[in-house]
N, C-alpha and C positions, 0 to 999 in steps of 0.2 A: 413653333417654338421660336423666342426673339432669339435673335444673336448676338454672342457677346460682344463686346467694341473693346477700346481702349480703357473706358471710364466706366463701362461694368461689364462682370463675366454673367454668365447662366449655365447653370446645370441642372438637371435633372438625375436624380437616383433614386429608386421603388418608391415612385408616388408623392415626392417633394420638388416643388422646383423649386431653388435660390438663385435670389439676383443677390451676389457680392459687388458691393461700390471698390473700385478698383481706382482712384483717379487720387490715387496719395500726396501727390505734387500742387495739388491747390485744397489739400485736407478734404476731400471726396466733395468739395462743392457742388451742387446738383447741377447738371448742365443739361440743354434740351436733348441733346444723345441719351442722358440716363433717366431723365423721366420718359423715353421715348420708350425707353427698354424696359421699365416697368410699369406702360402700359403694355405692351406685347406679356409680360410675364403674366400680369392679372387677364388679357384675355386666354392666355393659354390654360391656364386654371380653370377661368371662367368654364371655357368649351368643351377640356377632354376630361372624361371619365375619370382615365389612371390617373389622374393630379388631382392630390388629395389633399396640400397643405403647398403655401408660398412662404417661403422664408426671406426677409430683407436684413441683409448684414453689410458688414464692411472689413478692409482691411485696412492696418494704417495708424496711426497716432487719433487720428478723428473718423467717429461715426459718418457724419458730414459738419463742414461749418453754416452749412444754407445754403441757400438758394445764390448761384454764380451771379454776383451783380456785372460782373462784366459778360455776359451774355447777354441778348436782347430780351426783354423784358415787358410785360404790357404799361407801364410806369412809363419807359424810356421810348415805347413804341409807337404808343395809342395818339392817335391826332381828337380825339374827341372822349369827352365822359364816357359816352357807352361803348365806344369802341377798346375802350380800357376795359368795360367792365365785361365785352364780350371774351377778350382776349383773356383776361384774367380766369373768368367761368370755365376759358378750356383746363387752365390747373387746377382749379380747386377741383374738376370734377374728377379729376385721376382718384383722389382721397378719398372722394364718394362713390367712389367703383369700386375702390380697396375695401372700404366700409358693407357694403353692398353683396360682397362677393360670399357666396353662399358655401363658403369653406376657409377654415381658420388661415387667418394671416399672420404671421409671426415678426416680427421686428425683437431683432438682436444689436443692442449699440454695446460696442465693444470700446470704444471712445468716446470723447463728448458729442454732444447733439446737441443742436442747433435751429434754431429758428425754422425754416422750413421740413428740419430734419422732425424736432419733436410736433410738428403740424402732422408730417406721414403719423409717425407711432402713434399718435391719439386717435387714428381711425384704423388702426390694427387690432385687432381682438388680443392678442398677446404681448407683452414685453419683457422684454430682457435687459437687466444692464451690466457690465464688470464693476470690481471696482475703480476703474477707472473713469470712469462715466458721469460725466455732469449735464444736464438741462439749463437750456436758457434760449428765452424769447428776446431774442436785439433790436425786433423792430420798434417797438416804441421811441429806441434812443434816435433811430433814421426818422422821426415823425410819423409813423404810420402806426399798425397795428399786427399781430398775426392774422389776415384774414381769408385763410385758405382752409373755414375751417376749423383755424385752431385755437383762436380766443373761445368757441363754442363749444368743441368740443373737451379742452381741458377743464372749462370751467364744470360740463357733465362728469367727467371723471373726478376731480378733485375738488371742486367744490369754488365758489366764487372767493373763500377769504386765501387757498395757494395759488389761486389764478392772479389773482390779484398781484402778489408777487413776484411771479414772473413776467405775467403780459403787461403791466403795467406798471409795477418799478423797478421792472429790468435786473432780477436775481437771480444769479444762477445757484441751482441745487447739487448738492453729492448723490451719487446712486441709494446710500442709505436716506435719504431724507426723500428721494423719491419713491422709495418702499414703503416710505412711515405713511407718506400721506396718500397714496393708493395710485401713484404714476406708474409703477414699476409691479409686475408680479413678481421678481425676484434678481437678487443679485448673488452672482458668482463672480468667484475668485478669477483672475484676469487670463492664469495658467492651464485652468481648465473649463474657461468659458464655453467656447465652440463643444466641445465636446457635452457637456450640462446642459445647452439648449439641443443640442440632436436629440440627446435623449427622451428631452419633454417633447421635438417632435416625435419622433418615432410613437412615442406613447398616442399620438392624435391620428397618425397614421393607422392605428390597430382601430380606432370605433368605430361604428356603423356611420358612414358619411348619413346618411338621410337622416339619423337621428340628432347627431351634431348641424347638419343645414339645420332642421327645425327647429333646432336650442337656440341656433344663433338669431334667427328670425323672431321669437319669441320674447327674447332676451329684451329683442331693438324694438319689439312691438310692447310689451308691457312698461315699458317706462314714461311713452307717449298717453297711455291710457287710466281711466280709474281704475280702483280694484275691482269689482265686477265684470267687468269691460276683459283685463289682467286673465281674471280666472278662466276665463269662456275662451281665452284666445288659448292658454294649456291645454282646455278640454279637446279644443279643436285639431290641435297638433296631434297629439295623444292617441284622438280617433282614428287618423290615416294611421300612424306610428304600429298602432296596435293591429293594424287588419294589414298591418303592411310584412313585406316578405324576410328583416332585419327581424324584428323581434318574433316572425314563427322559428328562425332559425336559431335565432340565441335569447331571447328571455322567455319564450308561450311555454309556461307549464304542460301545453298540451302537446308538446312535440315529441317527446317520447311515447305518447298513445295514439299517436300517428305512423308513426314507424312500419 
């Protein structure tokens, strides 16, 4: 299990870890301490059994403002193109682990988010925002791009004409206009936030983990494919699902004349 620092706690309670961003003094900036500690959290997900859901939240006026530009950086660091672009590979691949991880991730911004912050939540399977919660990609206005990542994947979520928008004439959104256009699964009131996402976790907590892993695999594999290709890959899933020890327990009509 990571441990907490200064600039984020972790907890564990019945089968959820949460990393809380805790660094309220530079608006939860991400600094290499907190992305350290939320790779430690996705591997501990990754490995143990009991951990059944990650949760990434914050405390504070801001979700995060991005990525700490005054930390070392592969921009500021790299002595060569590819040495930037090895450097850089090591963060984007945190996203792609996140993505990856074969049990629901949760992203609750309770404040605005930011530039590398909405890069994590677009490879989270869930989102959350308060009302106080705004989106926006800033790196365009520094000459660069989101590229950890998150011009890709926003554009798969919400489509190229609100990516547009953000990644590239630098808008920021309200939590309602990240609902309308399909950023956000939902917005709660600011008062009874935390408590409105525990809920929806606990709810994720209660399903057959192997049938939620295959949903989420399914999900990330039928969009890369045709529909034929789509359908074979359900049946596929379906087939282990059904011979498997989750559904003789709670869906096989045949469990009762088993008994």
């Amino acid at each position: 299990m990571p441990p907490s620092t200064s600039h984020a706690t972790v907890d564990h309670d019945d089968g959820v870890l949460t990393v809380t961003f805790t660094r309220q003094g530079k608006l939860n900036a991400i600094s290499p301490e907190m992305t350290e500690t939320l790779w430690g959290a996705v591997r501990a997900v990754r490995d143990d059994p009991a951990l059944r859901v990650l949760v990434i939240t914050a405390v504070g006026r801001y979700f995060t403002a991005g990525i700490d530009l005054a930390a070392p950086m592969p921009a500021t660091v790299a002595v060569s193109g590819s040495d930037f672009r090895r450097r850089y590979r090591e963060h984007h691949l945190l996203y792609d682990e996140i993505e990856a991880l074969e049990k629901p991730v949760v992203l609750a911004a309770q404040g605005p988010c930011l530039g590398a912050g909405l890069e994590m939540a677009c490879s989270c399977d869930f989102r959350f925002a308060s009302d106080a919660t705004t989106f926006c990609l800033p790196e365009v206005a520094m000459g660069t791009i989101a590229g950890s990542g998150g011009v890709s994947r926003l554009t798969g979520l919400v489509g190229p004409h609100w990516s547009k928008w953000l990644a590239m004439a630098n808008q920021t959104i309200d939590a309602r206009r990240a609902l309308s256009i399909g950023l956000v699964h939902d917005v709660f009131a600011t008062e009874d936030f935390q408590e409105r996402v525990q809920s929806f976790v606990r709810s994720l907590v209660a399903l057959p983990p192997e049938a939620v892993a295959a949903s989420k695999l399914a999900i990330g594999l039928v969009t890369q494919v045709d529909r034929t290709t789509a359908r074979d890959i359900e049946r596929l899933a379906n087939t282990n699902l059904v011979f498997g020890q989750e559904f003789r327990e709670l869906g096989s009509p045949r469990r009762d004349n088993q008994a």
